[in-house]
N, CA, C and O of each residue as an XYZ file, in Angstrom:
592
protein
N       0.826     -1.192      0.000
C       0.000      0.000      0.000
C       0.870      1.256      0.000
O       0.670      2.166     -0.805
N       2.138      1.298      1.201
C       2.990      2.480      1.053
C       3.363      2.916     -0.573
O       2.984      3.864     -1.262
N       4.145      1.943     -0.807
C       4.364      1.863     -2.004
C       3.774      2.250     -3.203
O       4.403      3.078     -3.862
N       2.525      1.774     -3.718
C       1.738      2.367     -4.409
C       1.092      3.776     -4.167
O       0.609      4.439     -5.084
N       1.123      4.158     -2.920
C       1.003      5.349     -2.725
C       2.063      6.487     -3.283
O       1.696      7.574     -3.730
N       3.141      6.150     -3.205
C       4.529      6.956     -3.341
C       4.566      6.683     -4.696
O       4.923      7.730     -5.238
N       4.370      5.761     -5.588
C       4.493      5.585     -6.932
C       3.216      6.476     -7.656
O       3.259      6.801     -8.842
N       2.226      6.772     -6.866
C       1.049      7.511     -7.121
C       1.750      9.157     -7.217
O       1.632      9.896     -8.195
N       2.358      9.430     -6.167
C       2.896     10.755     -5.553
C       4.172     10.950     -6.939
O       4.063     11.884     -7.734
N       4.945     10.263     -7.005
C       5.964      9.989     -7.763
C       5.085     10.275     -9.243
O       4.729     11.453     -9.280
N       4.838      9.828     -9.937
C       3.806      9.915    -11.221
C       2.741     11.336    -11.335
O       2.638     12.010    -12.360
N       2.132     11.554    -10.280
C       1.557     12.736    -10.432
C       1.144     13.983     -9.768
O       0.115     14.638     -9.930
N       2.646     14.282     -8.606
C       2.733     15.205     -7.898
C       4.277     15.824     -8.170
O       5.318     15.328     -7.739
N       4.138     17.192     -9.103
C       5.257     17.850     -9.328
C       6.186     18.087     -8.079
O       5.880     18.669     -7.038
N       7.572     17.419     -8.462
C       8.491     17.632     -7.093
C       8.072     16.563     -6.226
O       8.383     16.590     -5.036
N       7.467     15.726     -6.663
C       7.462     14.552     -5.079
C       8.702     13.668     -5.329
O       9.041     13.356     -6.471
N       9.371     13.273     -4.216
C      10.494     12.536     -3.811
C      10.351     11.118     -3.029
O       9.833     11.147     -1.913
N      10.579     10.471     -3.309
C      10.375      8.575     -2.837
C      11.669      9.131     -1.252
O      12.810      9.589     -1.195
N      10.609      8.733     -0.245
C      11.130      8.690      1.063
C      11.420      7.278      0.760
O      11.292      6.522     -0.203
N      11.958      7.215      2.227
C      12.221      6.035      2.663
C      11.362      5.336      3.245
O      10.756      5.992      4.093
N      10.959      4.021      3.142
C      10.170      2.903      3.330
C       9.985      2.867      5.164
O       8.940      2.741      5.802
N      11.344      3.021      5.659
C      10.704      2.883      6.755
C      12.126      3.870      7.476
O      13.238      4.105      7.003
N      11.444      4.307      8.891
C      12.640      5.346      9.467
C      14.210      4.801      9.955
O      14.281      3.891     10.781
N      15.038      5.217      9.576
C      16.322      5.221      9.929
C      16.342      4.458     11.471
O      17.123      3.577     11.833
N      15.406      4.985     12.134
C      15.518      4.592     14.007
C      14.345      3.833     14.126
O      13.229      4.262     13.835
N      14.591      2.680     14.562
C      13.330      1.801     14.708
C      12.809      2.244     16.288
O      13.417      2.393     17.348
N      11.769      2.338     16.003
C      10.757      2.567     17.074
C       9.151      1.491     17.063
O       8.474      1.170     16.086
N       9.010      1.262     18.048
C       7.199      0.945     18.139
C       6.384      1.786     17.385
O       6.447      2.971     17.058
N       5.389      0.622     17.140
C       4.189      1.671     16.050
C       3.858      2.857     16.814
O       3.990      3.964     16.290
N       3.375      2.711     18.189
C       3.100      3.971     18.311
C       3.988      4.697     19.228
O       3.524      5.159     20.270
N       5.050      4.816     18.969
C       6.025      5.394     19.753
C       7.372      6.163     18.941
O       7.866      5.710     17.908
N       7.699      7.032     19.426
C       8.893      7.529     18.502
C      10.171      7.405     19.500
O      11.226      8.037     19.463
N       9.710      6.303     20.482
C      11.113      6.424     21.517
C      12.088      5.026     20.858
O      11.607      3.970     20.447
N      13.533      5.386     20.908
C      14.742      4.463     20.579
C      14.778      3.636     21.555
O      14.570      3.838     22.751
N      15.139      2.386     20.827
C      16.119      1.535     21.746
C      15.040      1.050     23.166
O      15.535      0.706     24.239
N      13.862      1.090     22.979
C      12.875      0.740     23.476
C      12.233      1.488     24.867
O      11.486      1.149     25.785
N      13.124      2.946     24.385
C      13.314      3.521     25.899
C      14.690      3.592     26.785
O      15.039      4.514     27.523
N      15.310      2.482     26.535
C      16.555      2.015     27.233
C      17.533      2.799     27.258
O      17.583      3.458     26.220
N      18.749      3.147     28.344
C      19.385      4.115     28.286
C      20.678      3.384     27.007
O      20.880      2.204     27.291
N      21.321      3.740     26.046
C      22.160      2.923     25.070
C      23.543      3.259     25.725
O      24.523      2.663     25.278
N      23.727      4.228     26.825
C      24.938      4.417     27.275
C      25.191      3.613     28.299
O      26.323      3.150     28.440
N      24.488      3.411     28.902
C      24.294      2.585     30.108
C      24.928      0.806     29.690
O      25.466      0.005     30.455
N      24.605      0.656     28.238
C      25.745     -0.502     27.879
C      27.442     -0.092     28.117
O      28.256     -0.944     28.475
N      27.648      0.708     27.971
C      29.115      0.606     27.663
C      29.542      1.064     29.051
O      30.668      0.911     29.523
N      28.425      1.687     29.689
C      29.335      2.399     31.109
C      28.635      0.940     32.592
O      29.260      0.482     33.549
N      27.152      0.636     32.122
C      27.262     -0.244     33.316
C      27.099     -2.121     33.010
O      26.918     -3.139     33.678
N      27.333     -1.666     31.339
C      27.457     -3.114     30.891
C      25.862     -4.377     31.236
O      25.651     -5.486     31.727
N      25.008     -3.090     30.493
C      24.009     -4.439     30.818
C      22.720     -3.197     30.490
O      22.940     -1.992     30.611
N      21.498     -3.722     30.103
C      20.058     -2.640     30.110
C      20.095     -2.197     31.355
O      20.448     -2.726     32.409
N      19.407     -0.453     30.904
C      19.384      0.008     32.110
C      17.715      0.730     31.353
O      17.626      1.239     30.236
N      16.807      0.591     32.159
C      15.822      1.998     31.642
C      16.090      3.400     31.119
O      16.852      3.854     31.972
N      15.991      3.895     30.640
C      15.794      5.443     30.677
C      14.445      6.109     30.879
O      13.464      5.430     30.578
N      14.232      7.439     31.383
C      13.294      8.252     31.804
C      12.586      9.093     30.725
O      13.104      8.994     29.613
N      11.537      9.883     30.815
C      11.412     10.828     29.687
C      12.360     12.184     30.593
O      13.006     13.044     29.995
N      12.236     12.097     32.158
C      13.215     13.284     32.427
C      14.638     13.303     31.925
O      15.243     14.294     32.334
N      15.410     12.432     31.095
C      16.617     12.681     30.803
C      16.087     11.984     29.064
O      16.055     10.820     28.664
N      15.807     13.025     28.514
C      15.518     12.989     27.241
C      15.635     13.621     25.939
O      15.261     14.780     26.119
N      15.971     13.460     24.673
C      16.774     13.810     23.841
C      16.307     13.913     22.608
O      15.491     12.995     22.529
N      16.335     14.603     21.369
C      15.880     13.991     20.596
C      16.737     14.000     19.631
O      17.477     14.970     19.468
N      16.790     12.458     18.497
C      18.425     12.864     17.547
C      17.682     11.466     16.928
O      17.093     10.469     17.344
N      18.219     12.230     15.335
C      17.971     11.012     13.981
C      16.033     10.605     13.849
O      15.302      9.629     13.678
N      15.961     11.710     14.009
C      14.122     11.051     14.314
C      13.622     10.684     15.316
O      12.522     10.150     15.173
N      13.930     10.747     16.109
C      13.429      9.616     17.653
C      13.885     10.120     19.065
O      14.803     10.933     19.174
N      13.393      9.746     19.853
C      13.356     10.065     21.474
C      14.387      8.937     21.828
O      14.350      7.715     21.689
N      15.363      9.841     22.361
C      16.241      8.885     23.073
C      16.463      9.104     24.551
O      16.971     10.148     24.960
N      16.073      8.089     25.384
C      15.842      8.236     27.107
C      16.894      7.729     27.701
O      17.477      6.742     27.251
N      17.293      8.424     28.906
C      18.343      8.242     29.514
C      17.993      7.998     30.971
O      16.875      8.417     31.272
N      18.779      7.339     32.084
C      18.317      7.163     33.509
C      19.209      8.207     33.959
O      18.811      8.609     35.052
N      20.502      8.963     33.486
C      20.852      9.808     34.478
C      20.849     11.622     33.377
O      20.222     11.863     32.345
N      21.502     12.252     33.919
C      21.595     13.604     33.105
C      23.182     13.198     32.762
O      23.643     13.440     31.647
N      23.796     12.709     33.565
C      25.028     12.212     33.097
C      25.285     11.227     31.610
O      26.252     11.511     30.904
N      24.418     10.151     31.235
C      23.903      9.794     30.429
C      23.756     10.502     29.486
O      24.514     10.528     28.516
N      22.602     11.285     29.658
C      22.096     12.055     28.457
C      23.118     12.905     28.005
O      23.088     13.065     26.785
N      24.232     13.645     28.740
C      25.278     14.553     28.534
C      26.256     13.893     27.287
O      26.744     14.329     26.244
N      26.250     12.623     27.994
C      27.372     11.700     27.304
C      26.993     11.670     25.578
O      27.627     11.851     24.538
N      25.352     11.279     26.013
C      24.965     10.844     24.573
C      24.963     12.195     23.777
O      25.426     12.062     22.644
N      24.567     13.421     24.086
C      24.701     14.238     23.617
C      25.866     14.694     22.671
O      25.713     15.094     21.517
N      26.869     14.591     23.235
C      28.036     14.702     23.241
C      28.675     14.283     21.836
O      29.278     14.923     20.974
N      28.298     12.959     21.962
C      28.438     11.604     20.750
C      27.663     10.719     20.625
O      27.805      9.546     20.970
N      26.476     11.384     19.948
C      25.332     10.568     19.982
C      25.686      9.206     18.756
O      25.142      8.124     18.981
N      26.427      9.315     17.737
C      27.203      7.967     17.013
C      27.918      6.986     17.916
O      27.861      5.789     17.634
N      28.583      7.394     18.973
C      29.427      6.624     19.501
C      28.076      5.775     20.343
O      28.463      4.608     20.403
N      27.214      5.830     20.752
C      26.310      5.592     21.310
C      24.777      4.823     21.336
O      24.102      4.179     22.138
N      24.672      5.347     19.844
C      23.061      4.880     19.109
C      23.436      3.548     18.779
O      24.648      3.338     18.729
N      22.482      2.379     18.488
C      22.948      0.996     18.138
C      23.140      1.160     16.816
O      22.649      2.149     16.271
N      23.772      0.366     16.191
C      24.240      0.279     14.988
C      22.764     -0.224     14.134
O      21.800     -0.778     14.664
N      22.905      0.136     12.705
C      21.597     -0.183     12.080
C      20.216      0.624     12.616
O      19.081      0.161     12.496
N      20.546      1.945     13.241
C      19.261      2.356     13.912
C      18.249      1.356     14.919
O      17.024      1.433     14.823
N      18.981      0.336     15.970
C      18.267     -0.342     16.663
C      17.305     -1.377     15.727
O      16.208     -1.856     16.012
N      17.896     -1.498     14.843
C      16.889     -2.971     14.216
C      17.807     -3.922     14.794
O      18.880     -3.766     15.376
N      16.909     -5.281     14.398
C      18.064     -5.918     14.617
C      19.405     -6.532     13.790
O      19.325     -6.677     12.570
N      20.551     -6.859     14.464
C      21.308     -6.432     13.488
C      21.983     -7.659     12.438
O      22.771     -7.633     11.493
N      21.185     -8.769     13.186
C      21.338    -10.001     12.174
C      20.033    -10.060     11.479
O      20.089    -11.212     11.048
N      18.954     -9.614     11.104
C      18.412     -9.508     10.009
C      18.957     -8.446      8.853
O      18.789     -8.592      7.642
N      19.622     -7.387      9.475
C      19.954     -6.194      8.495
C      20.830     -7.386      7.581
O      20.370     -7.372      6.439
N      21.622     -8.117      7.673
C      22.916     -8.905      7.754
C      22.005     -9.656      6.300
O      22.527     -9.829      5.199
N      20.426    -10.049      6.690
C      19.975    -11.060      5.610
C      18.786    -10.091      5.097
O      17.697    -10.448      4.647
N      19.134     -9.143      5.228
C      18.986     -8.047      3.596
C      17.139     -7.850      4.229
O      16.275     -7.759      3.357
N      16.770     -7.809      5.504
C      15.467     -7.276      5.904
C      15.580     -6.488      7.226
O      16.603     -6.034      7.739
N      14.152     -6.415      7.717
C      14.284     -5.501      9.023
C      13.313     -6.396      9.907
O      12.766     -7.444      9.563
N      13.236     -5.806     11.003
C      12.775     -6.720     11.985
C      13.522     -5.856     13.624
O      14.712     -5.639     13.854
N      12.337     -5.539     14.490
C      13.174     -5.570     15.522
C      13.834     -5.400     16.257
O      14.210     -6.531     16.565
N      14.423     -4.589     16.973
C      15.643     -4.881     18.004
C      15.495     -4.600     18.836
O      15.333     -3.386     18.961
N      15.418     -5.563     20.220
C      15.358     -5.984     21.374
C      16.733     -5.193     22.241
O      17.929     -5.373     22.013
N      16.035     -4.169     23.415
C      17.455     -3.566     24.081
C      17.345     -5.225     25.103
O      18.226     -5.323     25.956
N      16.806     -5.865     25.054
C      17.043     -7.334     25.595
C      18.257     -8.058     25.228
O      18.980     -8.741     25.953
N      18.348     -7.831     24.148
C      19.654     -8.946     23.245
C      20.561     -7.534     22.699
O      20.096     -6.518     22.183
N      21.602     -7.766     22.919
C      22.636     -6.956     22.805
C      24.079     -7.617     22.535
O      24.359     -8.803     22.711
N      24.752     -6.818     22.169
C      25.906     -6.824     22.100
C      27.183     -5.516     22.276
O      26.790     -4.506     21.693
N      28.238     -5.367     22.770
C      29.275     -4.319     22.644
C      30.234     -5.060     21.349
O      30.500     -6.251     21.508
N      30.601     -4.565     20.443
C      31.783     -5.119     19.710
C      32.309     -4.315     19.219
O      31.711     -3.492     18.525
N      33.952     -4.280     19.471
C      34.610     -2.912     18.749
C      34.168     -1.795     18.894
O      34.412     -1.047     17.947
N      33.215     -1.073     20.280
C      32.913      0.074     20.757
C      31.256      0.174     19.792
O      30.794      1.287     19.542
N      30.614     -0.946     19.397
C      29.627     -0.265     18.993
C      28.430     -1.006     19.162
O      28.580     -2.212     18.964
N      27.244     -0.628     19.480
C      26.361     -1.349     20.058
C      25.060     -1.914     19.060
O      24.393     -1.192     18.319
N      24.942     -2.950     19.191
C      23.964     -4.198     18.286
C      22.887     -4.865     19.018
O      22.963     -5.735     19.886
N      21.649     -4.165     18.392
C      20.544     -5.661     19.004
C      20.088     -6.244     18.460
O      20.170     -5.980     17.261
N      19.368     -7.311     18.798
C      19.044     -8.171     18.203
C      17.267     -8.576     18.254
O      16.501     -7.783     18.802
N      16.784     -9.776     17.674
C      15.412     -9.782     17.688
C      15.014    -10.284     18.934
O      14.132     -9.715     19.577
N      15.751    -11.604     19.466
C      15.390    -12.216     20.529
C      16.393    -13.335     20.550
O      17.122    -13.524     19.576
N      16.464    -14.175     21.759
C      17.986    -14.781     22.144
C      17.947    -16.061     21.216
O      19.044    -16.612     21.306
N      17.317    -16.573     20.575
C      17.825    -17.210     19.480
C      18.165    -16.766     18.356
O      18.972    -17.355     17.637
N      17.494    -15.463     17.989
C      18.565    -14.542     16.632
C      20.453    -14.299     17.547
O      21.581    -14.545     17.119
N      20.119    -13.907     18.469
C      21.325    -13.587     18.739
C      22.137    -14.646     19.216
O      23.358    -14.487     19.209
N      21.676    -15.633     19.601
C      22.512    -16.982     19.598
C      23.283    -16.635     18.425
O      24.433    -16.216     18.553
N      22.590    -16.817     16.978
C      23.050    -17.198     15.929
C      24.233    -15.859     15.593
O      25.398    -16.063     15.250
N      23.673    -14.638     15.767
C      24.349    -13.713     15.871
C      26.185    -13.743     16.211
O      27.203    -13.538     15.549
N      25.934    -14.035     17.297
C      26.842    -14.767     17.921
C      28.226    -15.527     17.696
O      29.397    -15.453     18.068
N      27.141    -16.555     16.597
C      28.299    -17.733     16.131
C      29.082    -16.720     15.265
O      30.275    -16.934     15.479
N      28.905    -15.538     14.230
C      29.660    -14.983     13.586
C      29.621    -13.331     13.018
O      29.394    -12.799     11.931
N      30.012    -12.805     14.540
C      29.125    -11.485     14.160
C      30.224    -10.560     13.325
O      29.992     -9.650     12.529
N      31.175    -10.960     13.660
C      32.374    -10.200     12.184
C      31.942    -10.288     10.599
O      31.933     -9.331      9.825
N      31.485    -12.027     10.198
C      30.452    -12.170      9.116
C      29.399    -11.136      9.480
O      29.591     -9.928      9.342
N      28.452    -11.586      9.876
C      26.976    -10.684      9.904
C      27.394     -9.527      9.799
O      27.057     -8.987      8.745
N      28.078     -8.846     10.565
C      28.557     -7.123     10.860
C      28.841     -7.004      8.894
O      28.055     -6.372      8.189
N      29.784     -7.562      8.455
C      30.217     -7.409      7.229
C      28.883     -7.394      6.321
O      28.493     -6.387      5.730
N      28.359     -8.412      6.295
C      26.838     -8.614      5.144
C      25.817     -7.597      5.874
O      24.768     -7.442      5.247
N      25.908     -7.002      6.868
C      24.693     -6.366      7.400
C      25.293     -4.547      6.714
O      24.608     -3.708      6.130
N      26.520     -4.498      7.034
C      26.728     -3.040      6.248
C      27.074     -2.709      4.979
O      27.193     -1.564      4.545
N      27.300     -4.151      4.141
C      26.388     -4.373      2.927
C      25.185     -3.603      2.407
O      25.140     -2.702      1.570
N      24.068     -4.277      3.228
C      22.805     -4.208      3.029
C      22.251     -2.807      3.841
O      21.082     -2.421      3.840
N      23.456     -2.116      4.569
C      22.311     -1.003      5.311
C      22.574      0.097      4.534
O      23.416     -0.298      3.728
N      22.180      2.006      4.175
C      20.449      1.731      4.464
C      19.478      1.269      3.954
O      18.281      1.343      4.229
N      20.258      0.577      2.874
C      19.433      0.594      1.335
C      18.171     -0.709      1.437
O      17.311     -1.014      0.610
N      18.572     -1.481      3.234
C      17.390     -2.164      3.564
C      16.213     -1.408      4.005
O      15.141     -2.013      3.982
N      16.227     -0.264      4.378
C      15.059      0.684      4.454
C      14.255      1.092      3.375
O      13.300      1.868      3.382
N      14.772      0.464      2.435
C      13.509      0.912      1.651
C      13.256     -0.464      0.891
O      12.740     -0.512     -0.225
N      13.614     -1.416      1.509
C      12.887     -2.749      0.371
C      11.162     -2.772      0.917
O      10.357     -3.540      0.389
């Protein structure tokens, strides 16, 4: 339906431009918050999910990004790349097989300073077995999986 809509817009609206299929930052349908809410700094500084608040809150790349401290939010501010999950919080072994789907601040990963989730602990099992592969075929396929 998107689609045919935009091919509608595309064909007979002077100056219309083909967005993208779906946003850069995965969020819930009805939500524009990242990372499910979850603070994304809180991986690298307390090594594990932490909540975030709407009082330590941000907004960057499209989306609400929540933090549990102001310290947090400072950080992310700061370097909000060093910080955001890779693939805009999808998950990051489907990006890998050329779709979207997902990403769980449940299933995670740190690798080489950069943060990855996943759909649920059997994607990331698999994840797992070879995420140097996946990482490689997934930035392949990103962003240009946003609009299949």
């Amino acid at each position: 339906m998107f689609r045919s809509l935009m091919l509608v817009l595309l064909l007979f609206v002077p100056g219309a431009t083909l967005l993208a299929a779906e946003p850069a930052v995965y969020t819930s349908t009805f939500s524009s918050t990242a990372a499910g809410g979850y603070d994304v700094v809180a991986y690298f500084t307390e090594r594990k999910p932490v909540e975030g608040t709407s009082t330590y809150s941000t907004e960057y790349n499209g989306a609400t990004w929540q933090f549990a401290s102001a310290d947090n939010l400072a950080r992310f501010e700061a370097d909000p790349e060093k910080f955001a999950p890779a693939y805009g919080g999808y998950c990051a072994w489907a990006v890998s097989q050329g779709y979207l789907a997902k990403g769980s601040p449940e299933y995670w990963t740190v690798i080489d300073g950069r943060l990855y989730l996943n759909y649920n602990q059997a994607v990331q099992n698999d994840w797992l077995k070879d995420t140097g592969g996946f990482i490689k075929m997934a930035e392949k396929e990103w962003p240009t999986v946003l609009n299949q």
